[in-house]
Backbone as CSV, one residue per row, in Angstrom:
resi,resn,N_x,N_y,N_z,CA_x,CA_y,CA_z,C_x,C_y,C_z
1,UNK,-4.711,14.489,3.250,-3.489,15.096,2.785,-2.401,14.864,3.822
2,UNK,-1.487,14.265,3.618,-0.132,14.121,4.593,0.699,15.301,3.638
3,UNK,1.145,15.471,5.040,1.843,17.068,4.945,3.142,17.093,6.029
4,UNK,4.326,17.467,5.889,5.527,17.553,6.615,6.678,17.582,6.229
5,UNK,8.038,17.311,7.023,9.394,17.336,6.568,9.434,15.932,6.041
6,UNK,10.765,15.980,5.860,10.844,14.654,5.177,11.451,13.624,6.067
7,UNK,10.842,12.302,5.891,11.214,11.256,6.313,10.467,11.424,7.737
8,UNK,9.537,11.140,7.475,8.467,11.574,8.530,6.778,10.567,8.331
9,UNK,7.607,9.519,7.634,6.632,8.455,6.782,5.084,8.611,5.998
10,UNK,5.283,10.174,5.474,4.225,10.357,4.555,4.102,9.541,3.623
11,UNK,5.129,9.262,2.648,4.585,7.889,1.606,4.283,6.624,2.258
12,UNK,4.772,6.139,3.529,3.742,5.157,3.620,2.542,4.833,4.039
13,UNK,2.283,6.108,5.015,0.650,6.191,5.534,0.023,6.329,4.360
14,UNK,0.444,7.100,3.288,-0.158,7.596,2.037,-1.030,5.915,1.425
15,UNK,0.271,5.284,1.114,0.009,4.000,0.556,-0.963,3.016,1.122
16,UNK,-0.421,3.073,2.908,-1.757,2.179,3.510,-2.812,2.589,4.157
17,UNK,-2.995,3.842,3.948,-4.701,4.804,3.906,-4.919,4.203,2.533
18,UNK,-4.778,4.370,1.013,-5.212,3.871,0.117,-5.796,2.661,0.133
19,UNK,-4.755,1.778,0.558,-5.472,0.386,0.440,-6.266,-0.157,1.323
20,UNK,-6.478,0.669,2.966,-7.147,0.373,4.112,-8.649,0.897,3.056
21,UNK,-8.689,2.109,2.572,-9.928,2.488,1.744,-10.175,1.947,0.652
22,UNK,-9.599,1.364,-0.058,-9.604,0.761,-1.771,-9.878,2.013,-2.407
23,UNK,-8.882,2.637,-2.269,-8.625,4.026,-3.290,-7.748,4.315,-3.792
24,UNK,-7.393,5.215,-4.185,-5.730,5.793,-4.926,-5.571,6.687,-4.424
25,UNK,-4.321,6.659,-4.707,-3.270,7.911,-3.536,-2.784,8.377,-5.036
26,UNK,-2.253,10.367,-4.241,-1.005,10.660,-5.180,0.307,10.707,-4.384
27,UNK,1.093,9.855,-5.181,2.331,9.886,-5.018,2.963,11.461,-4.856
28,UNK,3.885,11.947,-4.376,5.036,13.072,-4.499,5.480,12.845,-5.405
29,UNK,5.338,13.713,-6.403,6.013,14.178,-7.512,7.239,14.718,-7.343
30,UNK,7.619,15.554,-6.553,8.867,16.086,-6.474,9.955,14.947,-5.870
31,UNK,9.843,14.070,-5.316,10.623,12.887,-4.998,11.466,12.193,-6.342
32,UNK,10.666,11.778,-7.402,11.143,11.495,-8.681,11.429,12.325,-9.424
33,UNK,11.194,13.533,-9.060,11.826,14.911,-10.520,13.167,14.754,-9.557
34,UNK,12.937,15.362,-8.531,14.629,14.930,-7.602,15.413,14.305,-8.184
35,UNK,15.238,13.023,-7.892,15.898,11.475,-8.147,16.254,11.487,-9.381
36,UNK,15.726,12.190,-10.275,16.082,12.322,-11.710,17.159,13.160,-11.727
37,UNK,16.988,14.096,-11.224,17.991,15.518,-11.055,19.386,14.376,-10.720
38,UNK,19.323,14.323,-9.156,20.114,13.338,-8.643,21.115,12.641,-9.699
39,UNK,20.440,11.748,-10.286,21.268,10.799,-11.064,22.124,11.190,-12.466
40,UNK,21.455,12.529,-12.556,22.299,12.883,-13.807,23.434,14.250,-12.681
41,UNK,23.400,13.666,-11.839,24.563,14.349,-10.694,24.323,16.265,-10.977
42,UNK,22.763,16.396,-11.091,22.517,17.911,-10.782,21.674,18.451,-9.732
43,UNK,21.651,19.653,-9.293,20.886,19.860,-8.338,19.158,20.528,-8.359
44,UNK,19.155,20.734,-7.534,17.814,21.404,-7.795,17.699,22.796,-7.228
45,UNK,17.064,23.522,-8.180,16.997,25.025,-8.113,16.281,25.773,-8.497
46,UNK,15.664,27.171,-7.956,14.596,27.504,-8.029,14.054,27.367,-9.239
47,UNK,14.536,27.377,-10.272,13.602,27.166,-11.831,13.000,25.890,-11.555
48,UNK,13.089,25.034,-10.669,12.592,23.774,-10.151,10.945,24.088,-9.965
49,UNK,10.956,24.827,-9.018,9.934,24.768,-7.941,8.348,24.619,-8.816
50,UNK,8.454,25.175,-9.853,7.355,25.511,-10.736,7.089,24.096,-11.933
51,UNK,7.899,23.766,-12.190,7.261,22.371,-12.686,7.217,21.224,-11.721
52,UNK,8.001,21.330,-10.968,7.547,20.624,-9.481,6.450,20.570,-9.288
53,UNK,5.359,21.881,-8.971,4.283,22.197,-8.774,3.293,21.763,-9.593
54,UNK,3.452,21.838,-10.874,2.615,21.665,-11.774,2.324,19.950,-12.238
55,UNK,3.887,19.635,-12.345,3.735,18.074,-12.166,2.779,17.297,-10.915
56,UNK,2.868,18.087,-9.893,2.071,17.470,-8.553,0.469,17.193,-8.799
57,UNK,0.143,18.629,-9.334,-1.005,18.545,-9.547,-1.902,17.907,-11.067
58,UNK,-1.007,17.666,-11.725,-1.277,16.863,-12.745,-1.637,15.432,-12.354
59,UNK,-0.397,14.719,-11.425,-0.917,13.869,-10.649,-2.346,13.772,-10.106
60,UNK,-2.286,14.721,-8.950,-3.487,15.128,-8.215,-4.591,14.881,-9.010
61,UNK,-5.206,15.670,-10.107,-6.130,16.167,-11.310,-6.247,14.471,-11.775
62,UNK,-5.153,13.576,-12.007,-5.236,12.174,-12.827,-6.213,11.181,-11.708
63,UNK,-5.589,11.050,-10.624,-6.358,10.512,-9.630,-7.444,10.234,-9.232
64,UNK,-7.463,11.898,-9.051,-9.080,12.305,-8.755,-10.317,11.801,-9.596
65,UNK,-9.881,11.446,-10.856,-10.917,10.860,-11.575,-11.004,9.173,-10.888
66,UNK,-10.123,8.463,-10.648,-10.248,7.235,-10.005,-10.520,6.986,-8.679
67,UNK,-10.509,8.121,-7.938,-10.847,7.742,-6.467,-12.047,7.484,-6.087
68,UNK,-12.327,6.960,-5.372,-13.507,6.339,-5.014,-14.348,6.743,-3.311
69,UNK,-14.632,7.834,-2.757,-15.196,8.850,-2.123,-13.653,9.445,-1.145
70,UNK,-12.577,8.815,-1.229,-11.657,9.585,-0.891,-10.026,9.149,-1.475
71,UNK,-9.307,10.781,-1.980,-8.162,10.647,-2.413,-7.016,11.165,-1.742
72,UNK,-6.090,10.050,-1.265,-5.144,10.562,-0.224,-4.011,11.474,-1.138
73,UNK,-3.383,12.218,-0.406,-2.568,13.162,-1.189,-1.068,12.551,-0.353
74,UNK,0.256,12.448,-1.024,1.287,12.554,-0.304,1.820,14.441,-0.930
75,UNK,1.367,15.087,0.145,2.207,16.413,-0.346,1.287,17.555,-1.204
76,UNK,1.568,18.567,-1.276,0.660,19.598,-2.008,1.245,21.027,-2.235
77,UNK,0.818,21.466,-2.986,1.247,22.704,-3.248,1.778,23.907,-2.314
78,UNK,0.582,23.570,-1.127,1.364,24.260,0.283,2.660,23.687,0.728
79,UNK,3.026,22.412,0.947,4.426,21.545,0.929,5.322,22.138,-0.001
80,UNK,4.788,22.145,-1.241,5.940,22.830,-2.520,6.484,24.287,-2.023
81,UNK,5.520,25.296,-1.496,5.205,26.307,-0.932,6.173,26.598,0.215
82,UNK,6.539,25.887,1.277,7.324,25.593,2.665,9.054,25.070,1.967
83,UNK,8.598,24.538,0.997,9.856,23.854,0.989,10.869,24.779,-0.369
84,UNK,9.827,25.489,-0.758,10.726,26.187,-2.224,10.980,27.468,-0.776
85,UNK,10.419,27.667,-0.192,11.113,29.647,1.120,11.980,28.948,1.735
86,UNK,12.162,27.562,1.971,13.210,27.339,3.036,14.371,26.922,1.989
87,UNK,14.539,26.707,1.124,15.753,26.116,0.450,16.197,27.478,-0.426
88,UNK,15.492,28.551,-0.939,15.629,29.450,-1.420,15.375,30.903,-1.284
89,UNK,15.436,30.545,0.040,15.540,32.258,0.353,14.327,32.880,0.970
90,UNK,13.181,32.159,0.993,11.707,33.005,0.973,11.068,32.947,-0.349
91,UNK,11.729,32.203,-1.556,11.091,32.665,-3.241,10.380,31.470,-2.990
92,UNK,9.421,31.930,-3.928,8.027,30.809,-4.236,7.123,31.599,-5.146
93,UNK,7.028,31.151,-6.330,6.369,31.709,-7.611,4.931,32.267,-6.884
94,UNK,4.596,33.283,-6.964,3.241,34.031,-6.991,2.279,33.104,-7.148
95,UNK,1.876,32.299,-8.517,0.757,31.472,-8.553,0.865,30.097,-7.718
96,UNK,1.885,29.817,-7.245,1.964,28.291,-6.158,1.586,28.970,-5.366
97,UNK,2.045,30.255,-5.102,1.190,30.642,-3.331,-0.307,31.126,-3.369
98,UNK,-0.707,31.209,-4.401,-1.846,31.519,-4.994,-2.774,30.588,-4.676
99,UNK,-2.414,29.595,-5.673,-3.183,27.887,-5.485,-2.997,27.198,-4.451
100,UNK,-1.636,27.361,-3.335,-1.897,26.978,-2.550,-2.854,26.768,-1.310
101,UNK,-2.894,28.624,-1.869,-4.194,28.807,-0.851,-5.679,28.279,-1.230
102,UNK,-5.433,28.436,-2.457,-7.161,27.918,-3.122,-7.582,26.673,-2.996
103,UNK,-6.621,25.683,-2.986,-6.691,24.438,-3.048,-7.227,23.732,-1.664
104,UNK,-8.317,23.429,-1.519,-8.877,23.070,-0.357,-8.679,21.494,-0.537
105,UNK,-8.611,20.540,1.096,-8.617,19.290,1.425,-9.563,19.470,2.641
106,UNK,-10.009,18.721,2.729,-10.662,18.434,4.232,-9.915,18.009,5.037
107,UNK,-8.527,17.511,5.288,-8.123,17.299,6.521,-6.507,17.329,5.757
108,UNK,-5.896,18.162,6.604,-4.223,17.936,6.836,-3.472,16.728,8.037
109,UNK,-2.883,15.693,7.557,-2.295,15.320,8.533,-0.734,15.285,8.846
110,UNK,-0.215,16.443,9.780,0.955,16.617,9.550,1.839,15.582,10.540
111,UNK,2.810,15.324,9.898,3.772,14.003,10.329,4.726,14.684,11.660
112,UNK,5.014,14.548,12.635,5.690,14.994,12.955,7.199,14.364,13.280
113,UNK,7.990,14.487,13.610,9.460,14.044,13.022,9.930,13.272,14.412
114,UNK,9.260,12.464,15.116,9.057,11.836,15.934,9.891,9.884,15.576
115,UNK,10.218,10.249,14.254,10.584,8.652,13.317,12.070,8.891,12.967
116,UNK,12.716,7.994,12.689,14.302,7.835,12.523,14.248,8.637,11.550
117,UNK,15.205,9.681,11.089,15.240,9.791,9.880,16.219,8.983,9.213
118,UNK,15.957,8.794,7.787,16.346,7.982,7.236,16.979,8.246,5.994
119,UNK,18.195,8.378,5.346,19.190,8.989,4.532,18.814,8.203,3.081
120,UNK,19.047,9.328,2.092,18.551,8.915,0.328,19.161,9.810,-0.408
121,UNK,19.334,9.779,-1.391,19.664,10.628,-2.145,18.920,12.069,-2.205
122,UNK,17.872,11.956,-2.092,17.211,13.270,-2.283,17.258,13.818,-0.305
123,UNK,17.167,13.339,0.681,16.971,13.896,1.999,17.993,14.516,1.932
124,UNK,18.449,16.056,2.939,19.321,16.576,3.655,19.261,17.319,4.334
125,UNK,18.163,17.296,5.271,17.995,18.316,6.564,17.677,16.888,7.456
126,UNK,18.764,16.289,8.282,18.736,15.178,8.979,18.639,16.667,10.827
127,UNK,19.362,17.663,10.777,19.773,18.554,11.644,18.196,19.510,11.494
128,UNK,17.460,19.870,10.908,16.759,20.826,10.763,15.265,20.167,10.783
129,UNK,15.144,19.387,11.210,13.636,18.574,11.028,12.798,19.336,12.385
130,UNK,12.917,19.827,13.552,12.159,20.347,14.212,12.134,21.920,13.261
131,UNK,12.707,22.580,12.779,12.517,24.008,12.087,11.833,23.370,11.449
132,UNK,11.395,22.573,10.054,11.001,22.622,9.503,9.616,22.080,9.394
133,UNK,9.028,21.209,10.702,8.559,21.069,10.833,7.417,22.267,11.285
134,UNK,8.158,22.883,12.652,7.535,24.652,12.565,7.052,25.129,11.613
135,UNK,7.955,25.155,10.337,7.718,25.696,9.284,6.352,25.348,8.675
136,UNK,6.245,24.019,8.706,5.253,23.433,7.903,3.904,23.274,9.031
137,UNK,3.721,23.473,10.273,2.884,24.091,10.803,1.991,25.429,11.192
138,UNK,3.090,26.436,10.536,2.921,27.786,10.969,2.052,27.812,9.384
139,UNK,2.585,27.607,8.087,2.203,27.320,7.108,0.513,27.566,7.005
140,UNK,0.598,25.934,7.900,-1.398,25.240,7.841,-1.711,26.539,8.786
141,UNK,-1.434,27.205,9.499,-2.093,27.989,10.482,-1.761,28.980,9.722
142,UNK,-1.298,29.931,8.906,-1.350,30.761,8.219,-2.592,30.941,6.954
143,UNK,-2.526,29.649,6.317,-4.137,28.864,5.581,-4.800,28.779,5.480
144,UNK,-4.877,28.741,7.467,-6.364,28.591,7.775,-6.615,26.761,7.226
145,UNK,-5.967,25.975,7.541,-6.100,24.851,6.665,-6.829,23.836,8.219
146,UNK,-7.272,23.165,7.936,-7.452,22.286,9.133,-6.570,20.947,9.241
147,UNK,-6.201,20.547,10.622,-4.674,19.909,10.390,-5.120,18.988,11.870
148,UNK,-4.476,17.885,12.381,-4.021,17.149,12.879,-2.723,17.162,12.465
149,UNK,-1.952,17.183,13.856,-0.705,16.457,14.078,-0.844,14.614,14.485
150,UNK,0.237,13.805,13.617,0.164,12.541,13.936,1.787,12.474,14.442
151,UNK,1.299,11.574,15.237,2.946,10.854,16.245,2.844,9.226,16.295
152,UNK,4.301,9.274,16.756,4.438,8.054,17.324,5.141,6.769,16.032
153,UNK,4.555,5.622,16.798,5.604,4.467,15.825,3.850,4.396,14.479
154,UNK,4.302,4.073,13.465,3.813,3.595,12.173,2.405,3.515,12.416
155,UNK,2.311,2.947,13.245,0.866,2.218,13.699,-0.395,2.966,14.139
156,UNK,0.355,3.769,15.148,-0.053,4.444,16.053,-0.774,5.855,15.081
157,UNK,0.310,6.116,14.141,0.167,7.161,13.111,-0.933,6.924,11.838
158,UNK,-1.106,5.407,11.914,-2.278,4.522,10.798,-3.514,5.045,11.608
159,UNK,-3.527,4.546,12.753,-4.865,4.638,13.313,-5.569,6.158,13.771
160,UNK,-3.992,7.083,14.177,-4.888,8.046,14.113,-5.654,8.625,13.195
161,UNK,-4.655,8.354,11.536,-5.662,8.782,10.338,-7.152,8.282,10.130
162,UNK,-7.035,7.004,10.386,-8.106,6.374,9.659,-9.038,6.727,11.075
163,UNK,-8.695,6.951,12.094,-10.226,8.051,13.046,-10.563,9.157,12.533
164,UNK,-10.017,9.704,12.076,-10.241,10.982,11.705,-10.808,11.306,10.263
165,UNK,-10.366,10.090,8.960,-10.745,9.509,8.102,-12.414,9.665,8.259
166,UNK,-12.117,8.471,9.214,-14.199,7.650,9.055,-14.702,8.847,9.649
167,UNK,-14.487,9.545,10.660,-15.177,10.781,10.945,-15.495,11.285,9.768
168,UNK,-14.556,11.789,8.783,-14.892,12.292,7.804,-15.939,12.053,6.796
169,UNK,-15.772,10.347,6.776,-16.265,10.302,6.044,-17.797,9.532,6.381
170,UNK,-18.485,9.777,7.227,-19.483,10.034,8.228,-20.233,11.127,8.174
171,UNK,-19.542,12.076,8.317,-20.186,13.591,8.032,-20.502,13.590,6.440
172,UNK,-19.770,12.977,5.505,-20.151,13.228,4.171,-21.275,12.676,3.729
173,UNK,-21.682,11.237,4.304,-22.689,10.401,4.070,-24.312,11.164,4.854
């Protein structure tokens, strides 16, 4: 599971953990409900947060039938969770914080904001990436979730996954 602020290169570790494993990843769902929002020049707001959520895991749920002993996640319900209290006040629908908690992964890897950020239509905390990063650590330690922090340039951030990966997936065998 890659987990963090944004622009912190979760979709691409996402993508080349998949193909380093010959598996499938889920994409972020909330990136394209955005981008949709975006283009018809509207915003996003808490009536958001909840099909956000639900779309994610529909993803998630589609996947999971194709993966092949491991499915990388970009993002999760705890992410939906961090990011609907910081843009809105503290609100976050009862059952996302619910499932967030229920929803177990074997390993969190949180990005840390150590990488350029990089401007899109949907980014706008270019100023707030160490808070929110807090945020999204205090989160996994609130969870109880088990987490690695990853740093550094692209590479550096590949290899720490995929150690921690084959560990994993070592103990499963």
């Amino acid at each position: 599971m890659l987990f963090g602020p944004e622009s912190t290169g979760k979709s691409s570790l996402v993508e080349a953990l998949a193909k380093h494993y010959n598996t499938v990843y889920v994409e972020e769902f909330s990136r394209k409900y955005a981008q949709k929002k975006a283009d018809n020049n509207e915003l996003l707001s808490k009536d958001d947060v909840l099909p956000i959520a639900i779309g994610q895991m529909q993803l998630e749920n589609a996947q999971l039938k194709n993966a092949d002993k491991l499915l990388v996640c970009d993002t999760d319900l705890l992410e939906t969770q961090v990011y609907s209290q910081f843009y809105y006040d503290g609100y976050c629908p009862d059952i996302i914080k619910k499932y967030a908690l229920e929803n177990t992964y074997d390993l969190y890897f949180l990005t840390y904001i150590d990488m350029v950020w990089e401007a899109d239509d949907i980014r706008d905390q270019p100023h707030n990436r160490l808070n929110l990063f807090n945020r999204f650590e205090q989160a996994l330690i609130d969870a109880k979730k088990p987490y690695i922090v990853v740093k550094g340039r692209f590479e550096e951030r590949l290899e720490t996954c995929k150690k921690h990966i084959d560990e994993l997936l070592k103990k499963a065998n």
